[in-house]
C-alpha positions, -999 to 999 in steps of 0.1 A, spaced: -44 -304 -114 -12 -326 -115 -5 -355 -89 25 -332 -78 -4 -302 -72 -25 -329 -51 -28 -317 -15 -11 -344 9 -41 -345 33 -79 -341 39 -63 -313 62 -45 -297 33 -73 -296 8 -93 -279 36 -68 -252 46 -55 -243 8 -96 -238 2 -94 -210 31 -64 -197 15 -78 -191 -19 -110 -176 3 -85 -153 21 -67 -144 -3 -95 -141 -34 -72 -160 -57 -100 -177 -80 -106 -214 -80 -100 -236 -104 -103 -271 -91 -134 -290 -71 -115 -312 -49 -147 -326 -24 -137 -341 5 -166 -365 15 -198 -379 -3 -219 -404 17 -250 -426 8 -270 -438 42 -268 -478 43 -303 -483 41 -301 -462 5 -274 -482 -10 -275 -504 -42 -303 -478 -58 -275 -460 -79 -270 -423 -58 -231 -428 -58 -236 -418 -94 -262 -390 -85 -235 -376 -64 -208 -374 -84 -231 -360 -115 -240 -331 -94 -207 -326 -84 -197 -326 -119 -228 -299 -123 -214 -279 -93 -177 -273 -107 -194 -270 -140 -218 -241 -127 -187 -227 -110 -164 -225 -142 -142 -249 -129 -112 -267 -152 -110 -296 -128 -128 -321 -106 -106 -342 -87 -122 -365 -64 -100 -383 -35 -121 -412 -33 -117 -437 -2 -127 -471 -15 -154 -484 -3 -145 -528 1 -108 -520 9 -119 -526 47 -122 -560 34 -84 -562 30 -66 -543 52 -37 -556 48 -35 -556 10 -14 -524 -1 -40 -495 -13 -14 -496 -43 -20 -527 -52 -60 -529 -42 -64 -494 -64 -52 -512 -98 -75 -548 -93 -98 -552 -118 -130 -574 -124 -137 -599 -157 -153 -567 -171 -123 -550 -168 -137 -521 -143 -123 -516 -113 -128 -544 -85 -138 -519 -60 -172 -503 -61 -169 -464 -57 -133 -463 -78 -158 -481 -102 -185 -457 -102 -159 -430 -105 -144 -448 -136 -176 -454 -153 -181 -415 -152 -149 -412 -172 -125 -409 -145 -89 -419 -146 -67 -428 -112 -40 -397 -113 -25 -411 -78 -29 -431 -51 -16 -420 -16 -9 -446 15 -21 -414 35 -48 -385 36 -57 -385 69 -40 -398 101 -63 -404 132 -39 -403 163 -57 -408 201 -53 -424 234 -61 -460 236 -88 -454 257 -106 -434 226 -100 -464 202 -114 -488 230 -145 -473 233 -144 -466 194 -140 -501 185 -153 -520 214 -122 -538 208 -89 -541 234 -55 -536 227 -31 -558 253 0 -550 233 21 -529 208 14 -539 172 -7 -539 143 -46 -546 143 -72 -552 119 -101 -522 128 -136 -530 111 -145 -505 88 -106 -492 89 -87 -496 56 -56 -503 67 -39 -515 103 -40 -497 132 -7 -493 151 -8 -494 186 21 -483 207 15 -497 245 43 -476 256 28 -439 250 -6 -461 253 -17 -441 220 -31 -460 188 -27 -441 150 -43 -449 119 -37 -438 80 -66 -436 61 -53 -442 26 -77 -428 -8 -72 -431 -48 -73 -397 -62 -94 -398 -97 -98 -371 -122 -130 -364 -141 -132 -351 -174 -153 -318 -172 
């Protein structure tokens, strides 16, 4: 799969999957759209369980391709650094800074593109105050725990929207 192939949202990934279904055109690609480790599991190396049984699962299926669009795990940490820029830093033993685009690259994948937006979460004010705990007195950007990027708030349509940005890597199969 190309970057230009890429679907432009979780959404997209999920209805072109249906499509193939529907229309019993045969899969060639293993594009997962989520892989989580509980908190109280982390640090005991299952991010790279997960992606070796993906890798076993497109394998099994006789797939050319698994593309993973991986949502960094530390960018929270710097919401307002651009994902573009965040995507390419790099620690003193040259692997990527952040820890999941790390996992992914120490299973032999390569960054193919890197997209501001996969999936936009658009609600009333009221369902990101009692999401956040937080309150929103004006129109503007805000920094979100857990939320990679800003969340704009528009006081006037008292609605909020967020883009969720991710780094699309391809494994070798």
């Amino acid at each position: 799969m190309e970057p230009r192939d890429l679907p432009k949202s979780i959404e997209d990934i999920l209805q072109r999957g249906l499509s193939n279904k529907h229309d019993h055109n045969q899969a060639n690609t293993l594009i997962p759209i989520g892989a989580l480790v509980d908190a109280s599991q982390q640090g005991q190396g299952l991010s790279s369980v997960i992606l070796q049984e993906m890798k076993r699962l497109a394998y099994d299926l006789n797939l050319s391709s698994l593309v993973v669009p991986v949502r960094p795990t530390q960018k929270s940490e710097y919401p307002l650094q651009s994902i573009f820029s965040y995507a390419t830093w790099r620690q003193s033993d040259r692997y990527l800074y952040d820890p999941w685009l790390r996992v992914h690259e120490k299973h032999g994948a390569e960054i193919i593109h890197i997209s501001e937006c996969t999936l936009t979460v658009k609600a009333p004010l009221s369902d990101w105050v009692n999401w956040t705990g937080m309150i929103f007195p004006e129109s503007g950007k805000y920094i979100v725990p857990g939320a990679l990027s800003p969340v704009d708030v528009c006081i006037e349509s008292y609605s909020a929207s967020y883009k969720d940005p991710n780094v699309w890597m391809k494994h070798p199969m």
